[in-house]
BATOR-13245 format. One record per residue: residue number from 0; z, x, y of N, C-alpha, C, O in turn. Coordinates in Angstrom, 1 decimal. Each point is the difference from the previous one (the first is absolute). Layout:
N
NUM; Z; X; Y; Z; X; Y; Z; X; Y; Z; X; Y
...
***
This chain:
169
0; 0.0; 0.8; -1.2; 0.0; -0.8; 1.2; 0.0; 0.9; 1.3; 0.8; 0.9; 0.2
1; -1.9; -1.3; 0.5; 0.2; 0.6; 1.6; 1.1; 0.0; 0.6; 0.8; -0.9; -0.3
2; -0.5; 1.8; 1.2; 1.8; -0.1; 0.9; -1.0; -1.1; 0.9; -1.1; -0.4; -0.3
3; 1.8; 0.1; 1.3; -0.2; -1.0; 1.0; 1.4; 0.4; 1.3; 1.2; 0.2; -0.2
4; -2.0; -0.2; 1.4; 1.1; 0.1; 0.3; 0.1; -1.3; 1.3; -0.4; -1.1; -0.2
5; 1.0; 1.5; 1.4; -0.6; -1.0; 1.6; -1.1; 0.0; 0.1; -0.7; -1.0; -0.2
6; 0.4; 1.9; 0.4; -1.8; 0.5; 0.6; -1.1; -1.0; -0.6; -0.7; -0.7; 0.6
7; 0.9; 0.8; -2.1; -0.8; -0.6; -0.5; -0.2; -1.1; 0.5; -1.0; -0.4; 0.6
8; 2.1; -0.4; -1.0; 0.0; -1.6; 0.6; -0.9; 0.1; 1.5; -1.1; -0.5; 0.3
9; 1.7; 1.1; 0.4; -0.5; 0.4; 1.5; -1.7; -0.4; 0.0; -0.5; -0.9; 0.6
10; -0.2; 1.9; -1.6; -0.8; 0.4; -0.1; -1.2; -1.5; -0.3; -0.8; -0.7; 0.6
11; 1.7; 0.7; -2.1; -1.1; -1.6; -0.6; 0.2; -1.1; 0.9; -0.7; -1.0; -0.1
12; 1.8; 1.1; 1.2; -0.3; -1.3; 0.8; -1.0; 0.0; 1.6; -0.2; -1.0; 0.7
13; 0.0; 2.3; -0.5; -0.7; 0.5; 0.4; -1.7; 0.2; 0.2; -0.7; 0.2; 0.9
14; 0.5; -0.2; -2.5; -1.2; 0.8; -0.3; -0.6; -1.4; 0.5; -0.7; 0.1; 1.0
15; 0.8; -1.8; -1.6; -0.7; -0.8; 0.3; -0.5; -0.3; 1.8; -1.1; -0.3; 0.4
16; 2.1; 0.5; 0.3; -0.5; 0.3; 1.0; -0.7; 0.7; 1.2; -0.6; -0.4; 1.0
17; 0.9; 1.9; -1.6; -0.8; 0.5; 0.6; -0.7; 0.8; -1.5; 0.3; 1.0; -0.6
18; -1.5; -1.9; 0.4; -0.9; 1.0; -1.5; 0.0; 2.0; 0.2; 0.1; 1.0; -0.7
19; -0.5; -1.2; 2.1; -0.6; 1.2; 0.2; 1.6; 1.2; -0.1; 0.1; 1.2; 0.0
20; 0.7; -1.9; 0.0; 1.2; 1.2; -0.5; 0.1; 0.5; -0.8; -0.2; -0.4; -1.2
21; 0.7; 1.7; 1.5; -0.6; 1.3; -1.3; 2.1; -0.3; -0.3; 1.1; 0.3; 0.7
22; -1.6; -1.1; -2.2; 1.7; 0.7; -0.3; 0.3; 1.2; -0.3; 1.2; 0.1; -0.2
23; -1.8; 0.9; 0.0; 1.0; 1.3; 0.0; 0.6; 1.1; 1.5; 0.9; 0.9; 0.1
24; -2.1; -1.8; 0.9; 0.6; 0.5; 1.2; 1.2; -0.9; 0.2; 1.1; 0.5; 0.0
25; -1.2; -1.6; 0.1; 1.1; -1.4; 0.4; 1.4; 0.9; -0.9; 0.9; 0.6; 0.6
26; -1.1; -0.6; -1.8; 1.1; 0.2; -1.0; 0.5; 1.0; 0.8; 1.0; -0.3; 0.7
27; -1.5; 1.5; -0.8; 0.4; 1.2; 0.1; 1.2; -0.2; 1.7; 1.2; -0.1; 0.0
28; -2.5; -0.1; 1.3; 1.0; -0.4; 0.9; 0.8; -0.7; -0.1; 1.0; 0.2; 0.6
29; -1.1; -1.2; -1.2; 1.5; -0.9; -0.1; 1.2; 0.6; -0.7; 1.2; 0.0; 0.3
30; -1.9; 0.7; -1.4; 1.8; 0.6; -0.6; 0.2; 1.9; 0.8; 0.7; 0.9; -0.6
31; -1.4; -0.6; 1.6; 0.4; 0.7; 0.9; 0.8; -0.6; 0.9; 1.1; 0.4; 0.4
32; -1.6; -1.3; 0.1; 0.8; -0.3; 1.0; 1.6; -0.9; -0.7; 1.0; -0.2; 0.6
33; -1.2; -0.1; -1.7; 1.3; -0.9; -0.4; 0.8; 1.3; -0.5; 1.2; 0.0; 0.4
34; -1.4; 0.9; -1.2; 0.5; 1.4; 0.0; 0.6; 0.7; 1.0; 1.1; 0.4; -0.3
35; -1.7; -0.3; 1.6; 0.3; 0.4; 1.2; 1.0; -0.7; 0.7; 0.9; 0.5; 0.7
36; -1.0; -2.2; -1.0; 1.3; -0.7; 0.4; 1.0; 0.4; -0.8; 0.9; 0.7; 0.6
37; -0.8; -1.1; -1.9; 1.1; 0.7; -1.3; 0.8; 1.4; 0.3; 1.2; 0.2; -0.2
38; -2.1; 0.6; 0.7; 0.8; 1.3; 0.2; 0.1; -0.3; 1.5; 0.9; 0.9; 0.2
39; -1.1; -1.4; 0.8; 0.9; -0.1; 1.3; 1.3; -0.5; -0.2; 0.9; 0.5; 0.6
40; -0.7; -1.7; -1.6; 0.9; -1.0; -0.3; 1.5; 1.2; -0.7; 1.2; 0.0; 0.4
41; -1.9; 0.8; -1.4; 0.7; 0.7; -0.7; 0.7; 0.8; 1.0; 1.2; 0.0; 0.2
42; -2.3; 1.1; 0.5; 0.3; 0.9; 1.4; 1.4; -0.8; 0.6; 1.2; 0.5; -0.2
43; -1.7; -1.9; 1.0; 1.7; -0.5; 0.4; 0.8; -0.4; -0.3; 0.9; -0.5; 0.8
44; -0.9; 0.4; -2.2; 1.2; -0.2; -0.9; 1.2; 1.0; 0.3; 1.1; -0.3; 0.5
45; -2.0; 1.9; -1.0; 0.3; 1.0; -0.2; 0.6; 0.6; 1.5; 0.8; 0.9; 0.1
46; -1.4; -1.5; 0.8; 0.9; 0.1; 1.1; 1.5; -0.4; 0.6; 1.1; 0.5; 0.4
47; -1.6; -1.9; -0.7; 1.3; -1.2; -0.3; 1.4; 0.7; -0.9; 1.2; 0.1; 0.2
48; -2.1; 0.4; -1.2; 1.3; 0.7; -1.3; 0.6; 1.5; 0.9; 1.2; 0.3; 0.1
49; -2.1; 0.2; 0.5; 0.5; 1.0; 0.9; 0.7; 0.5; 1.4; 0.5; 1.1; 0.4
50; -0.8; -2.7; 0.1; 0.4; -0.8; 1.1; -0.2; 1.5; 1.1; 0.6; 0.8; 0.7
51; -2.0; -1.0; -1.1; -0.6; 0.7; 1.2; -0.9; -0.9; 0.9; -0.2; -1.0; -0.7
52; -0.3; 0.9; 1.6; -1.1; -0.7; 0.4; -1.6; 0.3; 0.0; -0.2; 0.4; -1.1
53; -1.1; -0.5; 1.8; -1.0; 0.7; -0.9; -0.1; 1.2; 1.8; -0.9; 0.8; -0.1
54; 1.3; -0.7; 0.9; -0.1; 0.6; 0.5; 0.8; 1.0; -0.3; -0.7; 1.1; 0.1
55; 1.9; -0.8; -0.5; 1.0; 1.0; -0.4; -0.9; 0.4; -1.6; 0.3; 1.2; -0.2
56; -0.9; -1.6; -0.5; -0.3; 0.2; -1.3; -1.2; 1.1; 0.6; 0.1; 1.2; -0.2
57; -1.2; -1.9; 1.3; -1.4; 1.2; 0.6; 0.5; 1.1; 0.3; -0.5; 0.9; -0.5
58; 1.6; -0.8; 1.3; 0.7; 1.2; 0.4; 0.3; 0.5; -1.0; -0.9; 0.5; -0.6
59; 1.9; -0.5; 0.1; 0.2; 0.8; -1.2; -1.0; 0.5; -0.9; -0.1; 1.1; -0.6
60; -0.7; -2.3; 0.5; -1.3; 0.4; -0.8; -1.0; 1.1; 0.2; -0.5; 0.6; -1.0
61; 0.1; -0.5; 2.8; -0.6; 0.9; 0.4; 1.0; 1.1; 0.1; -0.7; 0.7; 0.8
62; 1.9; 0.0; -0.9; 0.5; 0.7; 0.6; 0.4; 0.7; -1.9; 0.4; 1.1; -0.1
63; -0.4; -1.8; -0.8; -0.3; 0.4; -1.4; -1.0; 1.1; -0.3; -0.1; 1.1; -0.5
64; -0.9; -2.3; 1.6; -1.8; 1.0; -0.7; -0.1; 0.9; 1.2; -1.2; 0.1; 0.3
65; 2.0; 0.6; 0.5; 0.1; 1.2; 0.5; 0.8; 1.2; -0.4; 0.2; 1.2; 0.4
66; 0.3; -2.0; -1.6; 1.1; 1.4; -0.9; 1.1; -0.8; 0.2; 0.9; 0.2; -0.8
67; -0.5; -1.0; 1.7; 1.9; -0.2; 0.7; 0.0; 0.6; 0.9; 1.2; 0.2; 0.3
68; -2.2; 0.4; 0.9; -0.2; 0.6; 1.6; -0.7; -0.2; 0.3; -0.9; -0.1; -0.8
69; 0.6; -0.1; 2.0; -0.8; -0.8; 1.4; 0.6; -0.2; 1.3; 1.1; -0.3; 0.3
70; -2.0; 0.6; 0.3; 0.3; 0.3; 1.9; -0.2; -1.6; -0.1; -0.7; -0.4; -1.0
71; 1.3; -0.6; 1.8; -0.6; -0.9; 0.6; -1.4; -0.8; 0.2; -0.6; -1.0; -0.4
72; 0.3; 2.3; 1.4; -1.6; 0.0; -0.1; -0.6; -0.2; -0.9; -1.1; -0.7; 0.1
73; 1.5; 1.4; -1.5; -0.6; -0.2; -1.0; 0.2; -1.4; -0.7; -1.0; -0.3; -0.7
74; 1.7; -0.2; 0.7; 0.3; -1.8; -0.6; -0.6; -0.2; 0.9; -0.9; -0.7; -0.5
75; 0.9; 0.7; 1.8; -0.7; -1.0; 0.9; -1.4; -0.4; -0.6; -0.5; -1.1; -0.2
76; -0.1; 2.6; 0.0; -1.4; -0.1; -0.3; -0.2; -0.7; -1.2; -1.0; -0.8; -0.1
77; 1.7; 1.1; -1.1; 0.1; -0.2; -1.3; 0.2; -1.4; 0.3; -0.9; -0.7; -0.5
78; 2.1; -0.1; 1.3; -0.4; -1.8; 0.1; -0.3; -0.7; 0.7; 0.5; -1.1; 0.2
79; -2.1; 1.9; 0.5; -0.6; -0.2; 1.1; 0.8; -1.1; 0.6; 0.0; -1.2; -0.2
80; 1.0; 2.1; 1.2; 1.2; -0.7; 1.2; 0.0; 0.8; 0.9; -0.2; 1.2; 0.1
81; 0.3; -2.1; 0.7; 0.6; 0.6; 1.4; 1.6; 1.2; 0.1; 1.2; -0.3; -0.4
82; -1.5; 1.5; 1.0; 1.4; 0.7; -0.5; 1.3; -1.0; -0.1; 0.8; 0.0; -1.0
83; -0.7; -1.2; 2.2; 1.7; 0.0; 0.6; -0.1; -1.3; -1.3; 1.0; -0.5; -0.5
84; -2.7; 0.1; 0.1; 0.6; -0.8; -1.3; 0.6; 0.8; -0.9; 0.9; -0.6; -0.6
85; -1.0; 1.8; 0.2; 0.4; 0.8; -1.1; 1.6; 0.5; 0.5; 0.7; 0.6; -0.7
86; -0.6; -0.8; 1.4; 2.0; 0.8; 0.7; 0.3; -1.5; -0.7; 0.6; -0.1; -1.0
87; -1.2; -0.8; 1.8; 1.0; -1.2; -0.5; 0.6; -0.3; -1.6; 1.1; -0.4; -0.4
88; -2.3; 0.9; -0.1; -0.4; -0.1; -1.8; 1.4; 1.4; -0.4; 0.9; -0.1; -0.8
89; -1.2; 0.8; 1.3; 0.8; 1.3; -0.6; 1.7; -0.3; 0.5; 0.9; 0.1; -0.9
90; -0.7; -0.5; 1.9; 1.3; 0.0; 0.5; 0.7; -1.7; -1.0; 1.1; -0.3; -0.1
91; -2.0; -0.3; -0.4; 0.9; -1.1; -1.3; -0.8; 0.8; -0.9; -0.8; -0.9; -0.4
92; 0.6; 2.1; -0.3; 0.0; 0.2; -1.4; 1.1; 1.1; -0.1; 0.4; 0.6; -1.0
93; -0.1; -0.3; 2.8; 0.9; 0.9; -0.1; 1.7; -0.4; 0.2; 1.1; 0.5; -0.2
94; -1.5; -1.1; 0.4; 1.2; -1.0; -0.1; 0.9; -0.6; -1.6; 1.1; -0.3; -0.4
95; -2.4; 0.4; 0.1; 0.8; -0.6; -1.6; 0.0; 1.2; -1.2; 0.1; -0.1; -1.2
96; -0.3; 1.4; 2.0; -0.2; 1.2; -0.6; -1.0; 0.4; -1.2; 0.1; 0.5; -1.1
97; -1.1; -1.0; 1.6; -1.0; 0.4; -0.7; -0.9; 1.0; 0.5; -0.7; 0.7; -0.7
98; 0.8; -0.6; 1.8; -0.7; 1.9; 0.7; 1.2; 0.3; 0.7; 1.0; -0.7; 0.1
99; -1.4; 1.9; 0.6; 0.7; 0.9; 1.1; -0.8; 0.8; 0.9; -0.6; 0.9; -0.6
100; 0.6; -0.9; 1.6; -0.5; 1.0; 1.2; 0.6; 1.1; -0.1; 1.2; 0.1; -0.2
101; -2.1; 0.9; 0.4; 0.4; 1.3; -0.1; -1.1; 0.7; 0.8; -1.2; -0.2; 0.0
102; 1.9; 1.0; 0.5; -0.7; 1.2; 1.0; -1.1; 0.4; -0.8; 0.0; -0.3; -1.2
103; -0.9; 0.8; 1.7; -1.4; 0.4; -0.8; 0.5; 1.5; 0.0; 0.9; 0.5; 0.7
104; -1.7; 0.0; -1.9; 0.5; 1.4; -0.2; -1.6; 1.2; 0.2; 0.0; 1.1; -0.4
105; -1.0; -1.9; 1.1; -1.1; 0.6; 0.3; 0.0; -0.3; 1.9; -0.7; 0.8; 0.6
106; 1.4; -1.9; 0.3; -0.3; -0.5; 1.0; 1.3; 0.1; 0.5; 0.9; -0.5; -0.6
107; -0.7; 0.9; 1.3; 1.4; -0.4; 0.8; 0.3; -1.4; 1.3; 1.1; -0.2; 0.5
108; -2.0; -0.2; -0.3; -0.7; -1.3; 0.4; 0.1; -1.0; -0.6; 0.3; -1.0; 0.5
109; -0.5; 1.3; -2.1; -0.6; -1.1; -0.9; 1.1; -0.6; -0.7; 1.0; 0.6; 0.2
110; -0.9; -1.9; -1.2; 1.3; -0.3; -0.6; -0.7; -0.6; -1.6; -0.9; -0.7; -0.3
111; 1.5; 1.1; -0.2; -1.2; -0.3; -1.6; 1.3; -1.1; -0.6; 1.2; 0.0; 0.2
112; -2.0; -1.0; -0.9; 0.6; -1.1; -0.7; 0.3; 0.5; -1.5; -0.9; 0.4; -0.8
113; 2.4; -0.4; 0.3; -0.2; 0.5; -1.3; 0.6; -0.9; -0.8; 1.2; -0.2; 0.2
114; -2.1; -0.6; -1.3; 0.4; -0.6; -1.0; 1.1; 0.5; -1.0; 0.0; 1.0; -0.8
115; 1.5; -2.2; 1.2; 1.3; 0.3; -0.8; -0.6; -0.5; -1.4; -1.0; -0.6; -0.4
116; 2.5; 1.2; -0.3; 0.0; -0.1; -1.5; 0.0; -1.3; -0.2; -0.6; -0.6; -0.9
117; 1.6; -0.1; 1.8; -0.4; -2.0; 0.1; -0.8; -0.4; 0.0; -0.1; -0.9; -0.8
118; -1.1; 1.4; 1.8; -1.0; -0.9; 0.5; -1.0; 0.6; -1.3; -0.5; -0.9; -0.6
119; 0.3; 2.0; 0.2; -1.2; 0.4; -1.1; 0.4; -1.1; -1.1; -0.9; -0.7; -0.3
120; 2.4; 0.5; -0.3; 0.6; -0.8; -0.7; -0.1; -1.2; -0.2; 0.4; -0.6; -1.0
121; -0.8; 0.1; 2.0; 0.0; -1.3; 0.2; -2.2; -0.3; 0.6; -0.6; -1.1; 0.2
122; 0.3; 2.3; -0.2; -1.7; -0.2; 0.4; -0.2; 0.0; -1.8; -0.5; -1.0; -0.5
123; 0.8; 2.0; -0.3; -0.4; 0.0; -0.8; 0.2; -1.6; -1.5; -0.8; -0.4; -0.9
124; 2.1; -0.1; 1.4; 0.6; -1.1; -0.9; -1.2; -1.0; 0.7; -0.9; -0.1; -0.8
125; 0.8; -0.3; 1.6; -1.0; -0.9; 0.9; -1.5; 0.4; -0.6; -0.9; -0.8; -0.2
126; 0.8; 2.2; -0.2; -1.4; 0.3; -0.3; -0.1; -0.3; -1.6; -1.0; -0.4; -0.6
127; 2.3; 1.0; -0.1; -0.1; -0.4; -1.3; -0.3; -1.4; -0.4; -0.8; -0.2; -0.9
128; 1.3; -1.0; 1.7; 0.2; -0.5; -0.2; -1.8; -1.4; -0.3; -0.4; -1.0; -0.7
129; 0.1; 1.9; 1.7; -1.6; -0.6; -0.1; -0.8; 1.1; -1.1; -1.2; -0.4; -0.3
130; 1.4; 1.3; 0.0; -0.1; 1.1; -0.6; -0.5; -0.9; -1.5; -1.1; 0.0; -0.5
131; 2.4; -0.6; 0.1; 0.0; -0.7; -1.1; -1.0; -1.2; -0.2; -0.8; -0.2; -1.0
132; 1.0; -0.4; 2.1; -1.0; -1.5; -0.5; -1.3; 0.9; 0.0; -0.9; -0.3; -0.8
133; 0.5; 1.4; 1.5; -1.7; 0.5; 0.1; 0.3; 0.5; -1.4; -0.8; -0.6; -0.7
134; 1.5; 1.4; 0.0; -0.3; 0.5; -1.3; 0.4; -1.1; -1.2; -0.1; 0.1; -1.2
135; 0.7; -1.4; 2.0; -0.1; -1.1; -1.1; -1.5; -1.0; -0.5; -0.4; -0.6; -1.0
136; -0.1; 0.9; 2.4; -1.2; -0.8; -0.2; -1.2; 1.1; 0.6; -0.9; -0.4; 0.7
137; 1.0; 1.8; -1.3; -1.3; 0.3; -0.5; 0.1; 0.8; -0.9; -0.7; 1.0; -0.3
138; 2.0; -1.4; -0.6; 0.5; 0.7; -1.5; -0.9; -0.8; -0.7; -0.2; 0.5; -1.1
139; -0.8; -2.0; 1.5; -0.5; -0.4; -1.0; -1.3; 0.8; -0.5; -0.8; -0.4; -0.9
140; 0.6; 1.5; 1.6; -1.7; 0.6; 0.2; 0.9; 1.5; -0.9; 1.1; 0.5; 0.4
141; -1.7; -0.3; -1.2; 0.0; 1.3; -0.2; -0.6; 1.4; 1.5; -0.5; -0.3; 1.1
142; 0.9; 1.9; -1.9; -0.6; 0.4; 1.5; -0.8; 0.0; 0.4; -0.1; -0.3; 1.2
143; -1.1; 0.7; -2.1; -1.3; -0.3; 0.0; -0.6; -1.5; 0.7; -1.0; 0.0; 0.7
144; 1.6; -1.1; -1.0; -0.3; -0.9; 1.2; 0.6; 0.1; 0.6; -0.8; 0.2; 0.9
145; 2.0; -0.2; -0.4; 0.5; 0.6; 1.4; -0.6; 1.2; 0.8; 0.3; 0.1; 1.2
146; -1.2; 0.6; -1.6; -0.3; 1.0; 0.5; -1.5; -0.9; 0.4; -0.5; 0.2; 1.1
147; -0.1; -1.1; -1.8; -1.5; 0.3; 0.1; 0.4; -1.2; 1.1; -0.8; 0.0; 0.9
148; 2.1; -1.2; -1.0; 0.2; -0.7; 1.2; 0.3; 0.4; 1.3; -0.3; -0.7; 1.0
149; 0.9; 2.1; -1.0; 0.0; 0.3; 1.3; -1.0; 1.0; 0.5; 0.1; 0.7; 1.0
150; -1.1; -0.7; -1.6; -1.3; 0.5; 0.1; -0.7; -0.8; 0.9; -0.3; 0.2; 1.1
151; 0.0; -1.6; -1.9; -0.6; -0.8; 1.0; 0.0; -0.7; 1.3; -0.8; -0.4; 0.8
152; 2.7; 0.2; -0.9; 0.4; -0.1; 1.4; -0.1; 0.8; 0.4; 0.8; -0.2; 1.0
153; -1.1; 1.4; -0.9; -0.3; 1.4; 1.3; -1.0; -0.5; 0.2; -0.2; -0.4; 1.1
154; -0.8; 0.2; -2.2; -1.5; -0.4; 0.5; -0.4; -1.4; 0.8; -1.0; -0.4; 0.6
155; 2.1; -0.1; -0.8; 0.0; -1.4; 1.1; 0.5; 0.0; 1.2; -0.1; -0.8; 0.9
156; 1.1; 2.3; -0.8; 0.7; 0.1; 1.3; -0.7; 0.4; 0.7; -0.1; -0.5; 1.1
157; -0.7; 1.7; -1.9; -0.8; 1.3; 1.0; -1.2; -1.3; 0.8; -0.7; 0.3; 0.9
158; 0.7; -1.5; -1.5; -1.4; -0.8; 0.7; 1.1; -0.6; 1.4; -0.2; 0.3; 1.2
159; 1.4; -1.2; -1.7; 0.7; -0.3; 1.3; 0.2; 0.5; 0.6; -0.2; -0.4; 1.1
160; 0.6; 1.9; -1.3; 0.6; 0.8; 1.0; -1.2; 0.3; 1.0; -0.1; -0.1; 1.2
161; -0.6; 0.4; -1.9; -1.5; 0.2; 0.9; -0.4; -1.0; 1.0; -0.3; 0.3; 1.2
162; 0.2; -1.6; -1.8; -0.2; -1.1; 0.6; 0.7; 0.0; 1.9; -0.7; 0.0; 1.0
163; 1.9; -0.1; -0.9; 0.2; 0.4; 1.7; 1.0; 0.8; 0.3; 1.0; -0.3; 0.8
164; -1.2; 1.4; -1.5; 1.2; 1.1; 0.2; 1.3; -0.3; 0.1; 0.8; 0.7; 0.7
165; -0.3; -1.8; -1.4; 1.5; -0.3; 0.4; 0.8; 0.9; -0.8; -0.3; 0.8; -0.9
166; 1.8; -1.1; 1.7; 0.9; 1.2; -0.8; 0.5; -0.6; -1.0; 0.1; -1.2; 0.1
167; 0.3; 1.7; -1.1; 0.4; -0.1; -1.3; 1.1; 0.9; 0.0; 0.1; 1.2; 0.4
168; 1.1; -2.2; -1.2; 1.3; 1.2; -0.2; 0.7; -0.8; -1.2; 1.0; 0.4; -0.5
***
């Protein structure tokens, strides 16, 4: 027996009305985009469980994928903000001790953001936490499909991304 899932239904009530619909384009976007809801859903769960909010979660997040150091400037750019948006952002993640300001040790000017053992602790529990549902639901693909699936979404990105230069993160 075939799996069946939403989509399908989606699809057969669909097809009568508009003939000219290609179900494997329809299918495919629809369980991308219902996937993409699923894992937002999961995302602020995992926030909720962490009782972070999703701006305290970006910060921490970009300030992860600089090692745990960053000037300011550099989050600003990283969450395309306005600097005094970023002081605002840093002074409540510093508050609940999840970074600390510290003198730059290349700038005497400068003040670098350094991810505490809290805040990594608590980026990482938040990350595991979605970590799981993505290796729950593409554990059903061996690697070999997992690999040949994220093959072709590059190949569908590299077309969006082209399409009007937007940023992607």
């Amino acid at each position: 027996m075939e799996l069946r899932d939403w989509t399908d239904g989606h699809v057969d009530r669909w097809r009568p009305v508009l003939p000219e619909l290609d179900p494997d384009v329809e299918g495919a976007v629809t369980r991308m985009k219902k996937l993409s809801v699923h894992l937002r859903r999961v995302r602020e769960q995992s926030l909720i469980d962490f009782d972070l909010d999703r701006q305290e979660f970006e910060t921490l997040h970009k300030l992860a994928g600089r090692g745990g150091t960053a000037a300011p400037s550099e989050l600003a750019a990283d969450l395309d903000l306005a600097p005094a948006s970023v002081t605002g952002r840093l002074d409540a993640v510093e508050r609940r001790g999840f970074v600390r300001r510290t003198p730059s040790t290349t700038d005497r000017r400068r003040v670098d953001v350094v991810l505490t053992d809290e805040g990594r602790s608590t980026w990482l529990g938040a990350m595991a936490f979605l970590g799981h549902e993505e290796e729950r639901l593409l554990g059903v693909l061996d690697a070999d499909e997992r690999a040949l699936l994220n093959d072709m979404l590059r190949r569908v990105m590299v077309v969006a991304e082209d399409r009007g230069g937007a940023a992607w993160d």
